[in-house]
C-alpha positions in Angstrom: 0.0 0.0 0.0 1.5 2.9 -1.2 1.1 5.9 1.9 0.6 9.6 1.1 2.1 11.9 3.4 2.6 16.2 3.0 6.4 16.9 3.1 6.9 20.6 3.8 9.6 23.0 4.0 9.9 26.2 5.2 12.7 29.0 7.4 14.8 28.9 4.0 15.2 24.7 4.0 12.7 25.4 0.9 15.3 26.8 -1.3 17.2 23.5 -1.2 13.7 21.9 -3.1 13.7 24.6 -6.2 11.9 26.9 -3.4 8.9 24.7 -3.4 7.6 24.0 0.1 5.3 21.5 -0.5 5.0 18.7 -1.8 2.0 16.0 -1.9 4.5 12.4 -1.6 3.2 8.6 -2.3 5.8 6.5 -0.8 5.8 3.7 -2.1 5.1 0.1 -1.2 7.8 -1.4 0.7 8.1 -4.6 2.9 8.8 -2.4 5.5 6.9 0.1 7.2 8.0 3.4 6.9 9.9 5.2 9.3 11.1 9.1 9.3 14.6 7.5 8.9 13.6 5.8 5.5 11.7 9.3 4.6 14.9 11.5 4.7 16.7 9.3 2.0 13.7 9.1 0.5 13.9 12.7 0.2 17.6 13.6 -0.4 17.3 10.9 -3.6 14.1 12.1 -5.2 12.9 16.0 -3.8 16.5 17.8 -3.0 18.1 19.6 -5.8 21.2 21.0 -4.1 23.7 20.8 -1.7 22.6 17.7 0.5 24.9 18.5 3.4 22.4 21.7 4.2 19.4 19.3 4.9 21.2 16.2 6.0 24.1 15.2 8.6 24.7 11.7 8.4 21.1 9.6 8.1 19.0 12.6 10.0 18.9 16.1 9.7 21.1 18.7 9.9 20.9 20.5 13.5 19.0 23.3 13.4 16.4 21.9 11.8 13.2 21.4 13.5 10.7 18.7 12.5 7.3 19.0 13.2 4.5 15.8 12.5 1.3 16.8 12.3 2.0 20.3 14.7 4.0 17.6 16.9 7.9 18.2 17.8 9.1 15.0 16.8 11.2 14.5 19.3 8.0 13.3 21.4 7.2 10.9 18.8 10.6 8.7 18.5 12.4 10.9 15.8 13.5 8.8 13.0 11.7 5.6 14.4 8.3 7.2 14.0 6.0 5.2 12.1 4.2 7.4 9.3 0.5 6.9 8.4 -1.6 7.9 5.5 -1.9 11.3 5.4 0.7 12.6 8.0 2.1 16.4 7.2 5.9 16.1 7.8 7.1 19.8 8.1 11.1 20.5 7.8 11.7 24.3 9.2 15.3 25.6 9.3 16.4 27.8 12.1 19.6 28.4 10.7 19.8 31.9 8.9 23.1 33.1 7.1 24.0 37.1 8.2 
């Protein structure tokens, strides 16, 4: 079953996806549920356009980056072990701001 989820970014992490900052996903089937952790590659091989190193750090986000599920911190939820579900708006806001 394939699982539709909202993948948003905003704070300037939007100018890394060709300054789109939404985007309507189908993940698809996989033997596996799917995990955050399994989201962010998903993302860094099929949405990012440019300079990976600015979104990602290893297999989870760059520090400074907040993630929110559904309005939720996602550090309540289990971080890159929470299980996404149909429908689920992932939101990706950075908080880091060049000067």
């Amino acid at each position: 079953m394939k699982i539709p989820v909202a993948v948003e970014f905003s704070g300037g992490a939007e100018l890394l996806f060709d300054k789109v900052k939404k985007h309507d996903v189908e993940l698809p089937n996989s033997e596996k549920k799917w995990k955050i952790r399994h989201l962010l590659t998903y993302i860094r091989d099929n949405l990012l356009k440019e300079r990976p190193e600015l979104f990602m750090q290893g297999d989870t986000v760059r520090p400074g980056i907040l993630v929110l599920v559904n309005d939720a911190d996602w550090e309540l939820l289990g971080e890159l072990d929470y299980e996404l579900q149909p429908n689920d708006r992932i939101v990706f806001i950075s908080t880091l701001h060049g000067g």
